[in-house]
C-alpha positions as CSV (number, residue, x, y, z in Angstrom):
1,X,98.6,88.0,184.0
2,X,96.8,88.9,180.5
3,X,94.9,86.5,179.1
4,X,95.5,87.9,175.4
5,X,98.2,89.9,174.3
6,X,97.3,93.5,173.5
7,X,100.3,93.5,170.8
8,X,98.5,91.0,168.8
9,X,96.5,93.8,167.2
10,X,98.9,96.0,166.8
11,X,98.8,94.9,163.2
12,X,97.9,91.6,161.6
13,X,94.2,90.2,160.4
14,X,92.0,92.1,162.9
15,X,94.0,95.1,161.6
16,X,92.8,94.5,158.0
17,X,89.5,94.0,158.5
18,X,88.7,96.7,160.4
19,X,90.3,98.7,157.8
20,X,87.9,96.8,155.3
21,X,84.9,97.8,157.1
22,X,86.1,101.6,157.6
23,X,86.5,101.9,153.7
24,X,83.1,100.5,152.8
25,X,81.7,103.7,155.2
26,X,83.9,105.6,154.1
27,X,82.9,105.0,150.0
28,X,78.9,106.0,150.7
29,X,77.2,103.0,149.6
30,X,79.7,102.5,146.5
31,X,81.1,99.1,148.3
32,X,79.0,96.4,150.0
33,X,80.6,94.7,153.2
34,X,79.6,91.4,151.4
35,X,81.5,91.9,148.6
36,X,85.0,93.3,150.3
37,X,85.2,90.5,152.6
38,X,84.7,88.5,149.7
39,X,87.7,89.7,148.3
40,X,90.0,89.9,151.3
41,X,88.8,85.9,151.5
42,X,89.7,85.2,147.9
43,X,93.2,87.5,148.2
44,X,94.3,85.3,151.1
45,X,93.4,81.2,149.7
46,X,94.7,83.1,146.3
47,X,98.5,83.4,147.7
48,X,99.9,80.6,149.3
49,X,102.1,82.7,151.9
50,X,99.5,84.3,153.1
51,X,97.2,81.2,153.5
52,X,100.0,78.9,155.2
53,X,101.4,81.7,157.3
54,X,97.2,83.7,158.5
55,X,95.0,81.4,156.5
56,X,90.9,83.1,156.8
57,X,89.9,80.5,159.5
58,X,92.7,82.0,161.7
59,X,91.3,85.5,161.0
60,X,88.5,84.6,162.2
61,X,89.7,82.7,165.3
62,X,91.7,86.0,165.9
63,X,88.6,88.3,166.0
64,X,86.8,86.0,168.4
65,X,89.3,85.7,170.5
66,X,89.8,89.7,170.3
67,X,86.0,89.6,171.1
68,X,86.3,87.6,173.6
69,X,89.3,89.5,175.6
70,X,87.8,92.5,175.0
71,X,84.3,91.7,176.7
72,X,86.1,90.6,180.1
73,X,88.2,93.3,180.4
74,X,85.0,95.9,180.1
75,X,87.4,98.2,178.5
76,X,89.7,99.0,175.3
77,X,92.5,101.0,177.3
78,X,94.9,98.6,177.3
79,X,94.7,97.8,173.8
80,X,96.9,99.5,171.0
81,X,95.6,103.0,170.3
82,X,95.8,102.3,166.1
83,X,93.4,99.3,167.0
84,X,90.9,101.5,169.7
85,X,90.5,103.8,166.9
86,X,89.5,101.7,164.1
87,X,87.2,99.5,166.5
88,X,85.3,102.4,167.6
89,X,85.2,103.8,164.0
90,X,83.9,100.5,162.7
91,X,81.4,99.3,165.4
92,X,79.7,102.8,166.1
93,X,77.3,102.4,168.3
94,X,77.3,99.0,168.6
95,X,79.5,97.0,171.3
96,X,82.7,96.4,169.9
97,X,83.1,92.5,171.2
98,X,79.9,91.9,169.8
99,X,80.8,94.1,166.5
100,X,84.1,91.7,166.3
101,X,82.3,88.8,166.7
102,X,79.7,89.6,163.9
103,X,83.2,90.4,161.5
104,X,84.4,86.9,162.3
105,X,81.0,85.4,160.8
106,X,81.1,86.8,158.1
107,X,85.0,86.1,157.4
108,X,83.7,82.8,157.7
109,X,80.8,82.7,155.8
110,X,82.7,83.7,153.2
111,X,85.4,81.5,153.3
112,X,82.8,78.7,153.4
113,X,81.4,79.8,150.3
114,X,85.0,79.5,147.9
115,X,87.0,82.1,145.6
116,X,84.6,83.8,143.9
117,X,85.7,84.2,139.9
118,X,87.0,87.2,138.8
119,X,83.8,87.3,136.3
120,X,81.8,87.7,139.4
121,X,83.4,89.9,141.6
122,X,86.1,91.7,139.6
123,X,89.4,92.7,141.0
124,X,89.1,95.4,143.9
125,X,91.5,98.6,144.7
126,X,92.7,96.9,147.8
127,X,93.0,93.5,146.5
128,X,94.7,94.9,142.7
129,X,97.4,96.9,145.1
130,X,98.2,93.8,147.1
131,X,98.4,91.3,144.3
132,X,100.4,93.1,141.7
133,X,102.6,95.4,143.7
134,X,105.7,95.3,141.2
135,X,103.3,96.1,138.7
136,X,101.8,99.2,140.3
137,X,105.1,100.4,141.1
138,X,106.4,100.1,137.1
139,X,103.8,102.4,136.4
140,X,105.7,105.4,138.2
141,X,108.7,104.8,136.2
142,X,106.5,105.0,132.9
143,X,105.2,107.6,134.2
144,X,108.6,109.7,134.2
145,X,110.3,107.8,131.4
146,X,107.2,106.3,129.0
147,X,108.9,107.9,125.8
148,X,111.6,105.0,125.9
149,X,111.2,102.0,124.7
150,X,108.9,99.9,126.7
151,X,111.3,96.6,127.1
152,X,114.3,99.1,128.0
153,X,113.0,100.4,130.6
154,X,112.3,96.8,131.8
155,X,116.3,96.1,131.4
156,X,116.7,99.4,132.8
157,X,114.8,99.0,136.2
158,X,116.1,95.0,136.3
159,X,120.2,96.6,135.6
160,X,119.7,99.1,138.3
161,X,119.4,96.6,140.7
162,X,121.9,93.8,139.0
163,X,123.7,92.1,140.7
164,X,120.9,91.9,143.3
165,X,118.0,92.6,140.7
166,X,116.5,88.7,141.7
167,X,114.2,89.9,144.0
168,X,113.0,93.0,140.9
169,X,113.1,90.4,138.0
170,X,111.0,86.9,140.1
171,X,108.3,89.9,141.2
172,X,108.4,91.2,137.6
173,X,107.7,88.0,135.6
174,X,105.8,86.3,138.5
175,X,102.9,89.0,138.4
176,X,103.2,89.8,134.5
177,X,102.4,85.6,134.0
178,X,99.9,85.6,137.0
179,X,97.7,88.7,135.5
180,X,98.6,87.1,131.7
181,X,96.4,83.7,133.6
182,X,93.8,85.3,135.4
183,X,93.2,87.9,133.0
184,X,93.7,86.5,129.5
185,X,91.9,89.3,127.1
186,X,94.1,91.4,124.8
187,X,93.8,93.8,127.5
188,X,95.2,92.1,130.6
189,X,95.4,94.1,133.5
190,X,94.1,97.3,131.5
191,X,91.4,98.0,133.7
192,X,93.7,98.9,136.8
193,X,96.9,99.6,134.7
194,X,96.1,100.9,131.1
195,X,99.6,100.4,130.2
196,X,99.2,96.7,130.9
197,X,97.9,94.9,128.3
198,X,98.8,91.2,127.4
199,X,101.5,92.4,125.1
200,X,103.3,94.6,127.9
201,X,102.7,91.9,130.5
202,X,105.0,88.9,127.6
203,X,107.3,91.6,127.1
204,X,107.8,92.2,131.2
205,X,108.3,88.3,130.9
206,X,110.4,87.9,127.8
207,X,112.5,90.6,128.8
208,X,113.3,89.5,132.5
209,X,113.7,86.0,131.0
210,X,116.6,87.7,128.7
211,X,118.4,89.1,131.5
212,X,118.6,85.9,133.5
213,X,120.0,84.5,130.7
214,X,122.7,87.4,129.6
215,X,123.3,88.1,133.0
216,X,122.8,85.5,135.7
217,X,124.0,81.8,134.3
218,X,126.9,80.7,134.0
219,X,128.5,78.4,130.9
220,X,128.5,74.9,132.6
């Protein structure tokens, strides 16, 4: 009988922080460890889903206990080849328990030392993708439609989806008010998304707020 399941890191925690240590080698001294986990620490305790559901200490937990399954079998050949990969890509020469087991200190040294402000360590690729998805994704529609009005297109991409535009329209105003908090200059989110600057991010808000009330409640 295993002792660990093999599918557990098939995708999951391990999974991202191997991928975290792959893309600081890969950027040649551009990104520090340090700093990455950093932000993967302060992406999770920032979102509450993802803190009740793989909170950091479990990260951690999950690479020791990789670690540890790892060492008594002697070998990674039962283990899921996307996983094998980024293990031997991260630890190089070094022996991968022990490499896991090093990553799991540090997720927890980090953890232990609090959300570091966005003043201190600003936002990072990984961490802007993951927060403000909706966001991101608006750009490609300015991108092919940016000589319309800006709130139209809002209406346009909320409509599209209408009657089942909730999903669209809570991801829309939830991100637009969370970057308006965490970034309050006149430029908002302009340094990952020139487009979205405070007064873009009240009109996503106003405008999905408009919808709602034209097109989703009802006269009591």
């Amino acid at each position: 009988m295993r002792s660990f399941p093999p599918s557990l890191l098939s995708d999951g925690p391990v999974q991202r922080v191997l991928d975290i240590v792959i893309a600081v080698q890969e950027s040649g001294g551009k990104l520090s460890l340090d700093d990455e986990i950093g932000r993967y620490v302060r992406l999770i305790r920032n979102d509450w889903v993802a803190h009740w559901n793989c909170s950091v200490y479990f990260s951690a937990g999950v690479l020791d206990l990789a670690a540890d399954a790892v060492e008594r079998s002697g070998t990674l050949e039962a283990y899921p080849s996307e996983f094998k990969r980024k293990l031997a890509r991260a630890a190089g020469d070094m022996d991968p328990a022990e490499y896991m087991r090093i990553l799991a200190e540090l997720v927890r040294m980090a953890d232990r030392g609090g959300v570091p402000e966005y003043g201190e360590k600003p936002l990072g690729s990984t961490e802007f993708l993951q927060s403000f998805p909706f966001l991101f994704g608006f750009g490609a529609i300015l991108m092919d439609e940016g000589d319309r009005p800006f709130a139209d297109l809002v209406r346009s991409s909320l409509t599209s989806e209408h009657p089942y535009c909730t999903e669209r329209a809570v991801a829309y105003a939830t991100e637009a008010q969370r970057a308006l908090v965490l970034f309050p200059g006149v430029n908002g989110l302009g340094k990952r998304l020139p487009w979205a600057t405070r007064d873009r991010l009240q009109e996503i808000i106003d405008t999905v707020n408009d919808h709602m009330r034209r097109e989703h409640v009802t006269a009591s």
